[in-house]
C-alpha positions, 0 to 999 in steps of 0.5 A, spaced: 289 899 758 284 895 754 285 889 752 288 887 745 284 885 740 285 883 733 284 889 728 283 890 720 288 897 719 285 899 712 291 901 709 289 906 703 296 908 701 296 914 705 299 918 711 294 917 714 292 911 715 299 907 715 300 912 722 294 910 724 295 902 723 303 904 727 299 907 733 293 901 733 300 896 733 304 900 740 297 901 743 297 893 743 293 890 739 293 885 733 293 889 727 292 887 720 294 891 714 289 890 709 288 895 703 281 895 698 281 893 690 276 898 688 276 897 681 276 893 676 280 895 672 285 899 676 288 904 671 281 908 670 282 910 677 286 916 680 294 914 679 300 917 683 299 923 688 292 925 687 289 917 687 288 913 693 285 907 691 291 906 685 295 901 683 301 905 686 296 905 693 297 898 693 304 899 693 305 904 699 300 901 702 305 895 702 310 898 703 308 901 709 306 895 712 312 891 712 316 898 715 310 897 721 312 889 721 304 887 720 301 882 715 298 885 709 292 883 704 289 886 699 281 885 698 278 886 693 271 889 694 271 892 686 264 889 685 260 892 692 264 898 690 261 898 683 254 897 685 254 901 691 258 908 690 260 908 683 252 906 680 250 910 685 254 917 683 250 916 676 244 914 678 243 920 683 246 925 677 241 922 673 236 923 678 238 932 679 242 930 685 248 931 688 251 925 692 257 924 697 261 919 694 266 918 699 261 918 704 257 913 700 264 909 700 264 909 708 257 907 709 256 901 705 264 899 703 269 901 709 265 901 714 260 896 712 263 890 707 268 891 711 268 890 717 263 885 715 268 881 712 274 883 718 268 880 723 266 873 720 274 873 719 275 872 727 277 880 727 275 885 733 274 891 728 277 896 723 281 902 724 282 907 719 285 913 719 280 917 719 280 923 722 274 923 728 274 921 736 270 915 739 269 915 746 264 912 751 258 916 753 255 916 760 249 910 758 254 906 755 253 907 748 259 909 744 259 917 741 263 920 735 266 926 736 269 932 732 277 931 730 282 935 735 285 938 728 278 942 725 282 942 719 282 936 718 275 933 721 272 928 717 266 926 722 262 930 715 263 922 712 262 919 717 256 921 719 253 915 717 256 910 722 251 906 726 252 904 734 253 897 732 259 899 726 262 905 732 263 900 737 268 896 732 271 901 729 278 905 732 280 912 729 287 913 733 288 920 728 283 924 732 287 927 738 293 928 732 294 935 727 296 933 720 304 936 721 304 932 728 301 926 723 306 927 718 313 928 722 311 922 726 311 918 720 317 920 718 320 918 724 318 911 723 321 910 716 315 911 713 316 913 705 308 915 705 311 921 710 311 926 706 306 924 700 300 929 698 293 927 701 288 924 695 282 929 692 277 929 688 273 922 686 277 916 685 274 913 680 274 920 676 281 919 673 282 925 670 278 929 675 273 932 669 266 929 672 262 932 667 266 928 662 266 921 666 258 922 667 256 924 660 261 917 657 256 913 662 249 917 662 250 919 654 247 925 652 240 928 655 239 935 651 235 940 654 235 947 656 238 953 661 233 959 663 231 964 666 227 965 673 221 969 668 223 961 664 227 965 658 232 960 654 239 962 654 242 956 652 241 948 650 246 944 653 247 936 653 245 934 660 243 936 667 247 931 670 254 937 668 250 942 673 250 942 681 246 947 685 250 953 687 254 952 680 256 958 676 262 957 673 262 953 666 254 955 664 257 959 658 251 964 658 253 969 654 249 974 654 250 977 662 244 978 666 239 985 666 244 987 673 249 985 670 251 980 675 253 973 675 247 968 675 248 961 679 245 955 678 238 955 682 234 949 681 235 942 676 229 938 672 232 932 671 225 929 666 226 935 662 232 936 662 231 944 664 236 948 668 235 955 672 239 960 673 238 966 677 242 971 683 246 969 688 241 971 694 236 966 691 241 960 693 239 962 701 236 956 704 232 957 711 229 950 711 229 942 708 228 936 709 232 929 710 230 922 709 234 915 710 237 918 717 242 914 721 243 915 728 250 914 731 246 914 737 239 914 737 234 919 733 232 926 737 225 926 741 222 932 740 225 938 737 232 940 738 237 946 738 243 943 734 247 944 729 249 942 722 254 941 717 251 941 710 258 940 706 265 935 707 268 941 708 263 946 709 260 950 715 257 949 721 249 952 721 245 952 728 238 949 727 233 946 729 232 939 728 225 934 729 224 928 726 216 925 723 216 918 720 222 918 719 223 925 716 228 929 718 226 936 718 231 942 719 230 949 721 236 952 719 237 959 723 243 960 719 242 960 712 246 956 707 247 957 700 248 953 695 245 947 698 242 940 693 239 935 694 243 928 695 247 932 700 248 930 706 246 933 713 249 931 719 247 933 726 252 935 731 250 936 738 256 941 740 262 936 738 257 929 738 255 927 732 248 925 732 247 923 726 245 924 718 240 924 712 239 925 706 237 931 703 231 931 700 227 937 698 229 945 701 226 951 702 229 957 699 227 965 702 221 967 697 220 961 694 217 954 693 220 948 695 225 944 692 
């Protein structure tokens, strides 16, 4: 048995991580309970089932704590919130990309502000109930690996862990499935046992992101075409469309085939959306920048996976780093894929580490 330490349980207000909190309390440890303020104005976010970071989260996040027995804090992180997730969300749109903002929450605020606090406080870690394995590897350094419960695995958004942030962080869901979780929960009198799970954007509060992003950003007129660059339609900003994107591009008039055309390419400058076939969004190639490794970075090329998604599938490739550029031949191709996406490297179920998309290769086409 490890020896027990002190820990900050980042307590959403879910099911998950209030188990997760339970757990880190029978293994030993000292656990405190700690849920994030991540807004400044705490009715603009996500409320009631859907949320997670709502004042009703509070509340079951306070509840929860005192059914598991633990002290409970709430810290407010609204203002590293605002500067790192939420300006970034805007600021990537505006730049024709599609960011991860719960990915950017973990890298910058959960796991980095966090756990900054929690260490200057005297604490060991964080434990969270994200859905993920550590173990230690055979050199010593800590590895991440894949969930048990595939379903509901979430070292995607994880992916931007350092070797530094892995060895303080606990993740006690990740030899657990969702039902086994919830039951649990149950049996422990905890009221969140049978609460749904979050979805979609927190700070979104009506789920309507076009909506949100036109209040911040402000109309940005410009115009759809075609591949040939034939005008189909004004609209009123490139930041409402993401590659892959067909429903809601009101084109009216249908395609020569007849078949539904998707949105290929975005140019934020000016303004211009293409769209066009379905087989133009296979990707067999692109480039990531800003990697982060969970361990350390590649040497040579290397045969892999990636996952290119939160929820999306496993992709073999082959992966080489240059000067901090992450190139991935992807030998099965994706659909669909922007840059500001994540790409995570997987190696069987270790997590090598991530990057940012940057710039992708479609089949009979230039790069993106």
């Amino acid at each position: 048995m490890t020896a027990p330490l002190r820990l900050v349980a980042a307590m959403s207000g879910g099911v998950d991580s209030a188990v997760a909190a339970a757990r880190a309390v029978d293994a030993g440890h000292e656990v405190t309970g700690v849920h994030l303020a991540l807004s400044r104005n705490p009715k603009s976010y996500r409320s009631g089932a859907r949320g997670c970071c709502s004042i009703e989260d509070a509340g079951d996040a306070r509840r929860a704590a005192d059914a598991i027995g633990i002290p409970f804090y709430v810290w407010d992180m609204s203002d590293e919130f605002a500067e790192a997730v939420v300006d970034d969300f805007v600021s990537e749109y505006e730049a024709g990309r599609t960011p991860n903002p719960c990915l950017r929450c973990n890298e910058k605020i959960k796991f980095a502000a966090v756990l900054e606090r929690a260490v200057a406080l005297g604490f060991d870690g964080v434990v969270t109930g994200h859905y993920a394995q550590v173990r230690t590897g055979d050199e010593g350094l800590v590895e991440m690996h894949r969930a048990v419960d595939m379903a509901k695995d979430q070292s995607y958004v994880l992916g931007v862990l350092t070797q530094e942030q892995l060895r303080r962080s606990h993740f006690p869901l990740g030899d657990s499935a969702k039902p086994d979780v919830r039951r649990e929960a149950e049996a422990r009198g905890l009221q969140v046992a049978s609460k749904p799970d979050s979805h979609d954007i927190c700070f979104v509060a009506d789920g309507d992101n076009a909506g949100w992003l036109s209040e911040k950003i402000g109309p940005r007129p410009g115009t759809i075409v075609d591949e040939s660059g034939e005008v189909l339609r004004e609209h009123d900003g490139a930041y409402a469309f993401t590659i892959g994107q067909r429903r809601g591009l009101r084109l009216g008039v249908p395609a020569d085939d007849g078949k539904p055309r998707f949105v290929l390419d975005i140019e934020p400058v000016s303004g211009t959306v293409t769209v066009g076939p379905r087989e133009q969004l296979l990707v067999d190639a692109l480039d990531g920048v800003s990697p982060l490794w969970c361990t350390s970075a590649p040497t040579g090329e290397i045969d892999c996976t990636v996952q290119l998604r939160a929820h999306g599938a496993e992709h073999r490739a082959r992966v080489s780093v240059e000067a901090e550029v992450v190139h991935v031949e992807l030998l099965d191709p994706a659909e669909g894929i922007a840059p500001g996406q994540a790409c995570v490297v997987y190696d069987g179920t270790r997590v090598v580490g991530s990057a940012t998309i940057s710039r992708t290769r479609r089949r009979s086409s230039s790069p993106a």
